[in-house]
N, C-alpha and C positions, 0 to 999 in steps of 0.2 A: 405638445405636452410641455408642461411648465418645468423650466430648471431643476428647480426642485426635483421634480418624480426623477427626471433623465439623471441627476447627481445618483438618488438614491439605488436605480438599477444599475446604474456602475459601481457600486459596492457590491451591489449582488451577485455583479459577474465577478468581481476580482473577487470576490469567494469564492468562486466556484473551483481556484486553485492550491487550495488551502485545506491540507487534509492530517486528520489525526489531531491539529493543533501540536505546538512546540513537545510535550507529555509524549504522547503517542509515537511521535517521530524518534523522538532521543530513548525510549523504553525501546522499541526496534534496532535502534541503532547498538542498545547496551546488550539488548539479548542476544548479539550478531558475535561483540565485542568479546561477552564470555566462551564463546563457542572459537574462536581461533586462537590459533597455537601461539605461542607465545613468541616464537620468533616473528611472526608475522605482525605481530602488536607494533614491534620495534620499529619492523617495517613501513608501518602508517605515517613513523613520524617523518619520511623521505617526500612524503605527499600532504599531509594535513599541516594545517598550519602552526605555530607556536606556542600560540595559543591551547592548544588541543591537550598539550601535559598535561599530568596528572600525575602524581608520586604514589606510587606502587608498594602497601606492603607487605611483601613477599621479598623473605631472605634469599629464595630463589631464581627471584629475574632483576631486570636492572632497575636502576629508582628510579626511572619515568617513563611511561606510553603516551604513546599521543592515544586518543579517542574519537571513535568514528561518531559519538553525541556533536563533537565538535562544531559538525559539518551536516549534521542530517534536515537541518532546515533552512538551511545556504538557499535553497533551489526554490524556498518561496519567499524568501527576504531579497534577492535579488532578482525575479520576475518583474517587477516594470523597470530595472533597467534594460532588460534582457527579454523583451514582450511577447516575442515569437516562441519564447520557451513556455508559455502558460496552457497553450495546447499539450503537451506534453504528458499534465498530471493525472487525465483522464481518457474516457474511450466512450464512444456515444455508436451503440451498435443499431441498426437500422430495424424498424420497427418490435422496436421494444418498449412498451408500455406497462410498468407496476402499476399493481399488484395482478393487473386483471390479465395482462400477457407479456408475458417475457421469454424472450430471445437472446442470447449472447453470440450472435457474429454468425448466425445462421443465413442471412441475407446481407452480410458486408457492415464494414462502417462507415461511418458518417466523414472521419476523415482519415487519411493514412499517416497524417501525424498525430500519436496519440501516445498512450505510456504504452503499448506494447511492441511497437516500434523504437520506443524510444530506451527501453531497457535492452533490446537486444543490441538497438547499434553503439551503447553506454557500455556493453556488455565485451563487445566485441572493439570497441578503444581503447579499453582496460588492457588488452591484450597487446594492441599495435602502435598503444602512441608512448609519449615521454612527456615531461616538461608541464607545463600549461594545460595540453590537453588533456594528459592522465588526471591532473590535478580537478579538473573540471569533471572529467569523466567519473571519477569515486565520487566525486561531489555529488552528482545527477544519481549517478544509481544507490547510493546509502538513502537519498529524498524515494524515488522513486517507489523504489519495492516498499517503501511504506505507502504512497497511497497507492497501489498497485491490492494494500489488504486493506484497506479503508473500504468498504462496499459501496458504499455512497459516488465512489470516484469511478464507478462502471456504472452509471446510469448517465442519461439525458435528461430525463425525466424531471420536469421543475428545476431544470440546475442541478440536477446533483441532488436533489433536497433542499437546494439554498432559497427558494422561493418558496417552500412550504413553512408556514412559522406555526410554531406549535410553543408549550410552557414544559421545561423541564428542573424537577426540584422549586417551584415556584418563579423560576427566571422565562423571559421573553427570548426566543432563540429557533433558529429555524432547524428544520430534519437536519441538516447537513452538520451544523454546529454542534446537535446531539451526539452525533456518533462521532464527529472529530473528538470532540473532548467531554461532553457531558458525562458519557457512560464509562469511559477511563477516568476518570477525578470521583466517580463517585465508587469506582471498583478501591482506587488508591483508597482514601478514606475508609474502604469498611474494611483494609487489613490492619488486624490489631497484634497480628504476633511476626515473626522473622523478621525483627528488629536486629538482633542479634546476628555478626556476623557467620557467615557459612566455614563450615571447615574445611572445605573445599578453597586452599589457593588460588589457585587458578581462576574459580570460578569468581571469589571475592575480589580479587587482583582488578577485576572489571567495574566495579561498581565504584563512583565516584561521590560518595557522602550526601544522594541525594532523597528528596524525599519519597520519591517512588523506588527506591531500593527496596524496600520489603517486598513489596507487588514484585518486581523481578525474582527479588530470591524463592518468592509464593510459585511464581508461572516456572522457575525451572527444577524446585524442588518436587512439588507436585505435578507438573503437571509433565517434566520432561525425565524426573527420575534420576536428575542430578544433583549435585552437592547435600542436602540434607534427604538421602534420596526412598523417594516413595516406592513402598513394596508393588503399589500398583499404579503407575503412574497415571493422569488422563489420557494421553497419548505414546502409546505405546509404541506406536509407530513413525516417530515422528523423524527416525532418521531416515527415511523414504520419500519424507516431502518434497525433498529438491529432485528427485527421481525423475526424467523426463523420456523414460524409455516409450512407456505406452504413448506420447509425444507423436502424432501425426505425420511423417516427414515432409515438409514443404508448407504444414497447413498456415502455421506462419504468412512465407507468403504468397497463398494461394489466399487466405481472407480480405487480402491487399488488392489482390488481383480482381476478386468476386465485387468489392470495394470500389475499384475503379468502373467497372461496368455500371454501379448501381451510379454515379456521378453522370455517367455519358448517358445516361438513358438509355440501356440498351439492357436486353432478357438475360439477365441471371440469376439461377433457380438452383435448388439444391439438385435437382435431376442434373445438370449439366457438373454438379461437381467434380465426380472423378475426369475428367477430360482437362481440365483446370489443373487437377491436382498432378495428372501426370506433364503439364508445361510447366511446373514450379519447380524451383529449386530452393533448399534450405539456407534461410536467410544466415542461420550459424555458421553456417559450410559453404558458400558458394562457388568454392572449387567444386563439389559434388556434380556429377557430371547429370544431365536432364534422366528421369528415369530408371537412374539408379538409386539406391537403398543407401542415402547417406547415415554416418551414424547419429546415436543421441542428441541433439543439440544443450549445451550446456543449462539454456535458459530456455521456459516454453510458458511467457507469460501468459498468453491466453488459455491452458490447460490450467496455469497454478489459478486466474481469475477465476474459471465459471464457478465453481463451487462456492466462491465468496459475492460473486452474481446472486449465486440460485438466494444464499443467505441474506442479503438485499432485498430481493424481491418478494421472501419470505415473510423475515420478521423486519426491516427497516419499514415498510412501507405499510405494515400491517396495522389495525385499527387500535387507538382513536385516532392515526393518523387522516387529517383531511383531505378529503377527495384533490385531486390533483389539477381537473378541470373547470376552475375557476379562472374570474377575470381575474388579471392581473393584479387590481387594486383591493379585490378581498384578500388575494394572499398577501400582499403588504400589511391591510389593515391592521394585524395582534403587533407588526412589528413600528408600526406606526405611531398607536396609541399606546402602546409598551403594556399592552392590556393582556398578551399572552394569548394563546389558541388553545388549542386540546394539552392537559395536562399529561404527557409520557411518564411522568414517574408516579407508574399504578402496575399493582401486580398483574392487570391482564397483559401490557405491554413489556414490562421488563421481568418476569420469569421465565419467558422460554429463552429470552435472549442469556441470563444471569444463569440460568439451570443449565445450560448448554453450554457454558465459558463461551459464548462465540466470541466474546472482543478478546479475551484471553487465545483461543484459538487463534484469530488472524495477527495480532501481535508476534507470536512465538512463530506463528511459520513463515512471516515475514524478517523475523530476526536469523531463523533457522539458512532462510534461502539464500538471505543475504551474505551470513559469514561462508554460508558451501562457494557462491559464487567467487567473492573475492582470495575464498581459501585455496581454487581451483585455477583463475586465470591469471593471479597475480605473475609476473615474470621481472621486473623493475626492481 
């Protein structure tokens, strides 16, 4: 294969770690930011860098937080210094093929370093270290849990999407790039009002004068029933989300387990799961003794993913998107000759996605999760 090609699929893998785009990441990281207490704001600036200020105006708390925006794309700015973290931002579940069959971890993954390993053990540093590694640790998980609701970051499938090139708004851009940023920049743009600040303190105290602030104040007046707050919100439910009761115990890692068998070539099937499930132990707990009923685990990545799976394999992958099983060199082709593929911004593709708030839904419950998590384990 000529340099050339072999240059251009290594942009395509180092995409494949690169989710929501800089927008997406920092809107999660702010809807995370409005949602914690304010002493805990204070708190951030013991961990995030100097940088991170922000002058705060509220006569009720002090003139400056640090901001967890600061830092929410630390963790793909710094991947090739740090190379073995790139596995990290997604999950490649074993025999799972969009649109026509999908799976989420039904037959193991592909590898047991992935983001849901990597949130729990990010999860569980937050808790035990100091110094350096706490610092690092907030760093990985404000990244994480945003592509954790990126849908595109739980498939295998073409990269993620990054090998599928399609035209979105008349630009050349692959599946993956659409849902990183195309469909948030063009949600940003179509708010034309909550320009005006929120009477809600607190909730304004978070927003740092940027242009996707309306969009936030949009996603949590409407849609979570705060600060300018809707009689009906869209998610009414939405303090439940971090909820990890109905949470498996052990399934964590018992899928790690099921994971290593599919590696060794050896029979593992769902028939033999419970036998699996009773030699696990909860990766949140692992004091928990074998076979006993550990409690909740704080975080239950792979329960908050499949739902943002199923929506993936739903509408991401859905038509005019291009069949998936081509050569290699026809899916480069649109991105080659900058000639563009199948046009996505047509009402048959983006109304169930638009009518449904999905990107607004995985946005907010990725902000939601993240401020319960840090609101719950913090101790430093």
């Amino acid at each position: 294969m000529v340099p050339f090609a072999w240059a251009l699929i290594g942009l395509v893998a180092a995409a494949r770690a690169w989710a929501w785009g800089d927008v997406g990441h920092e809107i999660v990281a702010t809807i995370a930011q409005t949602l914690l207490e304010p002493r805990m704001r204070e708190q951030l600036c013991t961990v995030l860098p100097d940088a991170s200020q922000y002058q705060v105006h509220d006569p009720w708390q002090s003139a400056t937080h640090c901001h967890l925006a600061s830092v929410a794309t630390w963790a793909d700015h710094v991947r090739h210094k740090i190379p073995w973290s790139s596995q990290l931002h997604f999950v490649n579940a074993v025999n799972d093929q969009p649109p026509l069959s999908c799976d989420f971890g039904s037959y193991g993954f592909l590898s047991t370093n992935n983001i849901l390993t990597a949130i729990t053990n990010y999860t569980e540093r937050i808790q035990s270290t100091t110094g350096d590694a706490l610092k690092e640790a907030v760093r990985f998980l404000v990244h994480l849990m945003g592509d954790l609701h990126q849908p595109l970051h739980l498939f295998s499938e073409a990269h993620g999407g990054n090998r599928i090139f399609v035209s979105f708004e008349g630009q050349s851009m692959s599946l993956h790039q659409v849902w990183d940023s195309g469909l948030v920049n063009r949600r940003i743009r179509a708010i034309q009002n909550y320009t005006q600040a929120l009477s809600n303190d607190t909730l304004e105290s978070a927003l740092r004068d940027q242009p996707y602030d309306p969009y936030v104040r949009w996603i949590l007046s409407e849609g979570l029933g705060l600060g300018e707050a809707s009689a009906d919100p869209w998610w009414p439910d939405w303090r439940s989300w971090s909820d990890c009761t109905e949470h498996i115990h052990g399934n964590t890692f018992l899928e790690f387990r099921k994971h290593s068998a599919v590696m060794n070539n050896t029979s593992t099937t769902r028939s033999n799961a419970t036998e699996w499930d009773m030699l696990s132990v909860d990766l949140a707990n692992p004091n928990v003794a074998q076979g006993s009923v550990p409690p909740a685990p704080l975080v239950c990545p792979r329960t908050w993913a499949e739902p943002l799976h199923a929506i993936g394999c739903r509408y991401a992958f859905a038509p005019p998107v291009p069949a998936v099983k081509q050569s290699w060199v026809k899916q480069m082709a649109p991105f080659l000759l900058r000639i563009g593929g199948e046009e996505l911004a047509t009402h048959e593709y983006l109304a169930p996605v638009e009518d449904n708030m999905l990107v607004e839904l995985a946005l907010a419950r990725a902000g939601v999760r993240l401020a319960h998590v840090l609101q719950s384990v913090w101790t430093h």
